[in-house]
VOKOL-945453 format. One record per residue (C-alpha): residue number from 1; x, z, y. Coordinates in steps of 0.05 Angstrom, whole numbers, plus 5000, padded with zeros to 4 digits. Each point is the difference from the previous one (the first is absolute). Layout:
N
- NUM:X:Z:Y;
...
//
This chain:
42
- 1:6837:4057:4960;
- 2:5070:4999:5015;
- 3:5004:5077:5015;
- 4:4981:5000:4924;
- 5:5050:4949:4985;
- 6:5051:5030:5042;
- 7:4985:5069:4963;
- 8:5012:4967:4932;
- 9:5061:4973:5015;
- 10:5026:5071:5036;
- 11:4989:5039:4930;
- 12:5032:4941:4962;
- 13:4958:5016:4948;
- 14:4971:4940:4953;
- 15:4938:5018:4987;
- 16:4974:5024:5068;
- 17:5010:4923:5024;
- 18:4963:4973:4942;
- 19:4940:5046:5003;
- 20:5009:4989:5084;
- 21:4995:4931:4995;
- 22:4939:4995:4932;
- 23:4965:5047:5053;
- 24:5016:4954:5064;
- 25:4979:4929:4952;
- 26:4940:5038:4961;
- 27:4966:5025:5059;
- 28:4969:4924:5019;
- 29:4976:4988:4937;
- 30:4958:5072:5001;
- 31:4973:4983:5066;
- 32:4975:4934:4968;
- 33:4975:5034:4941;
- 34:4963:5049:5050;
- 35:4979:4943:5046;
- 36:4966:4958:4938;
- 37:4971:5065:4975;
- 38:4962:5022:5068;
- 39:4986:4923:5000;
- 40:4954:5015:4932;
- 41:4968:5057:5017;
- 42:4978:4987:5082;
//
C-alpha cells in the first residue's frame, strides 16, 4: 500500500495517486460485494 503510494508520489503525476488511492478505497467494497454474492448462491 505504501509502495503504491510511495510510487505515486515519485512520478508526481496527479492522476496515478487518484486512480492509486480509488483502487486502494474500492477494493473493500468489491470484496463485500463478492462476500454477499457467494453468501446468495452457497
Amino acid at each position: 500500500m505504501n509502495a503504491i503510494l510511495q510510487a505515486a508520489a515519485e512520478s508526481g503525476s496527479v492522476t496515478d495517486f487518484l486512480v492509486a488511492t480509488a483502487v486502494l478505497f474500492s477494493l473493500p467494497l468489491v470484496v463485500l460485494l463478492l462476500g454477499r454474492l457467494f453468501e446468495q448462491f452457497f
